[in-house]
C-alpha positions as CSV (number, residue, x, y, z in Angstrom):
1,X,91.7,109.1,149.2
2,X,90.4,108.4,152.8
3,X,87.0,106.5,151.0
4,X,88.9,104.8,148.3
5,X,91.7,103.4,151.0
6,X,88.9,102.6,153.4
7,X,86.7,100.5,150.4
8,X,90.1,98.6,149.6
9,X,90.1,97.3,153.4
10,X,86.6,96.9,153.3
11,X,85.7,95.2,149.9
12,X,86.6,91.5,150.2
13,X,84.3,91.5,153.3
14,X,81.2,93.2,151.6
15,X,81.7,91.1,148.9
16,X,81.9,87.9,151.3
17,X,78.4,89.1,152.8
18,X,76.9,89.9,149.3
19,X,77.7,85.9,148.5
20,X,76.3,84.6,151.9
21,X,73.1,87.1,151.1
22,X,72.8,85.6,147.4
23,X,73.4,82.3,149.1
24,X,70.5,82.8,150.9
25,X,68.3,84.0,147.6
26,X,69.0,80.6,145.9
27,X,68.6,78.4,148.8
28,X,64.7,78.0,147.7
29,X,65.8,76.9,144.3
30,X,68.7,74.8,144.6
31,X,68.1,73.3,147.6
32,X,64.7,71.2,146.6
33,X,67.4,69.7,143.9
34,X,69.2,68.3,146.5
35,X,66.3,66.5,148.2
36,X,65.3,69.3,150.9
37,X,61.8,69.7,150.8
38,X,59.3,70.7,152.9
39,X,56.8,68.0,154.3
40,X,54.1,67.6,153.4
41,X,50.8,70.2,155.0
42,X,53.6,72.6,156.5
43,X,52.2,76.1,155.3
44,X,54.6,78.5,152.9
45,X,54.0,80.8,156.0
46,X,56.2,78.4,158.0
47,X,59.4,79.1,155.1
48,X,58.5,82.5,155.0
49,X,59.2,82.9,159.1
50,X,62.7,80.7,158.4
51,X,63.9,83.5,155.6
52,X,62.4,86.4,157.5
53,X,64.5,85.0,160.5
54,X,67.7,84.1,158.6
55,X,67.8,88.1,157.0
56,X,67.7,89.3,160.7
57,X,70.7,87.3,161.4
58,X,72.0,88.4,158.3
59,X,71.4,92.3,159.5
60,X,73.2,91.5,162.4
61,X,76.4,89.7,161.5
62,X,76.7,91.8,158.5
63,X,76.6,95.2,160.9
64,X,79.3,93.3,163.2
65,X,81.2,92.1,160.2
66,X,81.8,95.5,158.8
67,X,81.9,98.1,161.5
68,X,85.8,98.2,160.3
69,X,88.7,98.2,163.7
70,X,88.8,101.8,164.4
71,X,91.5,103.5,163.2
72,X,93.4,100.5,162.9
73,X,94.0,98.8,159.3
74,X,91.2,96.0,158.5
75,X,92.1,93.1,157.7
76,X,91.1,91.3,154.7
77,X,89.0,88.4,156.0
78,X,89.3,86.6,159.5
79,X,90.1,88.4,162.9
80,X,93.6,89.3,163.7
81,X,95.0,90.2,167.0
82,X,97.5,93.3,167.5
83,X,97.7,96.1,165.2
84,X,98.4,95.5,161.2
85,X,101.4,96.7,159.6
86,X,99.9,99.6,157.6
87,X,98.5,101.4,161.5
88,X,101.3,103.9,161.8
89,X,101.1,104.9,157.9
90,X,97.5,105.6,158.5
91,X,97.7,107.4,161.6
92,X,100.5,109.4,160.3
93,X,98.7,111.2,157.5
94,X,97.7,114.3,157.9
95,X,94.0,113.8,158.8
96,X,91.9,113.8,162.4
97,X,91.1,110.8,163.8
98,X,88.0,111.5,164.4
99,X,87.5,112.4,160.4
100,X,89.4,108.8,159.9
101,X,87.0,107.2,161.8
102,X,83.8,109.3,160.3
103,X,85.1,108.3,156.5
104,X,85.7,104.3,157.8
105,X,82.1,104.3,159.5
106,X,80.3,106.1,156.8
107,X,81.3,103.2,154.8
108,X,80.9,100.6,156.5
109,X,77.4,102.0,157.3
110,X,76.6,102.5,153.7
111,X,77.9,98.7,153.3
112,X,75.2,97.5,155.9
113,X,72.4,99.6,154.6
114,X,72.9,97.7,151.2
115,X,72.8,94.7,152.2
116,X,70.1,95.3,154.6
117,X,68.1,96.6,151.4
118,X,68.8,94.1,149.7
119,X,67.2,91.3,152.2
120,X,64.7,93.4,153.3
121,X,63.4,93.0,149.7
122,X,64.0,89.8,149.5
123,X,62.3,89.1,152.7
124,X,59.4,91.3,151.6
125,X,58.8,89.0,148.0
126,X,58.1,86.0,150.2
127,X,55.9,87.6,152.4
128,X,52.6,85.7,152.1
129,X,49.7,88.1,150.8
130,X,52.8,91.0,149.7
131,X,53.4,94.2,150.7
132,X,52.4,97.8,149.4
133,X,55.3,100.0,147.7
134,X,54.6,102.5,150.8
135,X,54.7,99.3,153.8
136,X,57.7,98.2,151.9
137,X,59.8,101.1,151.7
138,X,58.6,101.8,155.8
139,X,59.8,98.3,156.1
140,X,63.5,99.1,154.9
141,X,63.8,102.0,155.9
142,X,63.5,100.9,159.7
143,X,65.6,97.3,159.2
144,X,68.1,99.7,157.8
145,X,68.3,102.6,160.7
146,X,67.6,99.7,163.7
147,X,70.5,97.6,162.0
148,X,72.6,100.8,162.3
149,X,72.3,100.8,165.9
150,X,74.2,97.3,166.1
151,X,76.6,98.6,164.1
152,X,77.8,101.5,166.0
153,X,78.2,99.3,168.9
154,X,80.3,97.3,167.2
155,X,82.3,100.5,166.1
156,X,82.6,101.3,169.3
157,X,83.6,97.9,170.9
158,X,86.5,98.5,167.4
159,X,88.3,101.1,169.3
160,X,88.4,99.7,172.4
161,X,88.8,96.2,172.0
162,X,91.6,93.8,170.3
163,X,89.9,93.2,166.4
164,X,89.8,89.4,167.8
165,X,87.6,90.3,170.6
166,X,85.5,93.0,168.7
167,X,82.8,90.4,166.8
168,X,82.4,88.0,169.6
169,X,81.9,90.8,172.1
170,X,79.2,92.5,170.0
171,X,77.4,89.2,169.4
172,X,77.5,88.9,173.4
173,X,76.1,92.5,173.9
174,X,73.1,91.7,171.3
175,X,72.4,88.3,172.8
176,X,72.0,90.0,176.4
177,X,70.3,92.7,175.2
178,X,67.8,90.2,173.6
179,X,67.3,88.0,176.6
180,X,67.1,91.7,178.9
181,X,64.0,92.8,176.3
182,X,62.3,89.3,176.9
183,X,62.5,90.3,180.8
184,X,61.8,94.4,180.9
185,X,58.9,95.8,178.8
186,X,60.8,99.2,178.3
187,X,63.6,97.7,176.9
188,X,61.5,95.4,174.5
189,X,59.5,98.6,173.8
190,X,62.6,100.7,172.4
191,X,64.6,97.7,171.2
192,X,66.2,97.5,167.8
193,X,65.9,94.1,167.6
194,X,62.3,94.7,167.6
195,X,62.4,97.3,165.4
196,X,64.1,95.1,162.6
197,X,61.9,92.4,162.4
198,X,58.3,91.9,161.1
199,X,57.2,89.2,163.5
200,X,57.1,91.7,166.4
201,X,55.7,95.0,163.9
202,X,54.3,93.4,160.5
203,X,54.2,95.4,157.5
204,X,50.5,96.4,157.9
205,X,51.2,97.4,161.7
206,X,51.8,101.6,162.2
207,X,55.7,102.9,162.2
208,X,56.9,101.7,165.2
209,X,58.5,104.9,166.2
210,X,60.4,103.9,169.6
211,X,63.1,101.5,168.4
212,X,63.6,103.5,165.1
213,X,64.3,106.9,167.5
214,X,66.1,104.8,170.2
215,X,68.1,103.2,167.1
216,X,69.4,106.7,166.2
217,X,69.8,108.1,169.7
218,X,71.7,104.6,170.3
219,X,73.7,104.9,167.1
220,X,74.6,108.5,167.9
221,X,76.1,107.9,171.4
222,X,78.1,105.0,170.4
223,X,79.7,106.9,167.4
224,X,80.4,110.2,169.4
225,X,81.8,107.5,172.4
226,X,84.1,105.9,169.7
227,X,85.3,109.3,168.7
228,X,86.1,110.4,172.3
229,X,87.6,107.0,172.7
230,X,89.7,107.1,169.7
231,X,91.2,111.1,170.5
232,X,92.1,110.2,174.1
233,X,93.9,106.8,172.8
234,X,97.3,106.3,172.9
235,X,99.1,103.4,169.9
């Protein structure tokens, strides 16, 4: 029941990502219709960096999008301040919290991890000279466990922040962890951001190992954070 009620919370926003991702798939086509084309002697490399860079963005605001508000009901579509109606019902049923929050985050995560598949591939069919079955699946793989890393963060910025605060906020951590990577070679070294995208390890590069481990490491210490959070929380 847990699953099902979290999927009903969840599904208008995975289906609002899954249209901006298929959005993105027909831009090529329906886009030269409208007059947008490129100029003339600007190499399909050049498109093929402007998709690989808009499915990053994608990962991100998707993982931010649907890390869920905690234990607290999500709402359908925009952010909402306070606590939704349905809170008390939820927290009065006889389950943990920290099981609530394991069932809402497994889903979400699951959410993510599509999506991320699905413009990973994408990303992957424009890639000029193609990718081996092997470099592709190593590419997905990491997108998907580096994109999980922002999207603990997020789940753990749900339980202690307002839901209007929770996106913003975890757009703001990213954006200074990007700038702090461009500064310190450690942190560019281990970062998921890095991990995630092909410019900085392209498909024919080895695993990069140390933002796929610091991904999970990171992902495990913000979800055990959130569940501390969550049991020591008072509604």
């Amino acid at each position: 029941m847990l699953w099902y009620k979290a999927w009903l919370e969840t599904r208008w926003r995975f289906v609002f990502m899954l249209g901006s991702v298929l959005l993105v798939w027909l831009a090529p086509q329906w886009l030269p219709s409208l007059g947008f084309r490129l100029p003339p002697g600007v190499p399909a490399s050049r498109l093929w960096m402007a998709i690989h860079l808009g499915s990053v963005l994608l990962y991100i605001v998707a993982a931010n999008f649907l890390a869920g508000s905690g234990v607290n009901s999500q709402t359908t579509y925009a952010a909402t301040s306070g606590f939704h109606g349905s809170m008390l019902f939820t927290l009065s049923l006889p389950v943990s919290r920290r099981r609530l929050l394991l069932v809402r985050a497994g889903l979400g995560a699951l959410q993510t991890g599509v999506l991320v598949a699905i413009m990973a591939v994408y990303t992957l069919f424009h890639l000029p000279g193609g990718a081996s079955t092997f470099q592709a699946l190593e590419y997905i793989a990491r997108a998907i466990i580096c994109t999980i890393a922002v999207y603990a963060l997020s789940v753990l910025l749900a339980c202690v922040l307002d839901e209007m605060w929770q996106f913003y906020a975890a757009c703001s951590c990213w954006i200074a962890f990007y700038l702090l990577q461009s500064r310190f070679a450690f942190v560019s070294w281990i970062s998921p951001l890095r991990g995630m995208s092909l410019f900085s390890y392209p498909v024919t590069a080895p695993m990069p190992w140390a933002p796929v481990a610091a991904s999970l490491a990171l992902a495990g210490v913000f979800l055990c954070a959130s569940v501390l959070v969550l049991q020591r929380k008072e509604y």
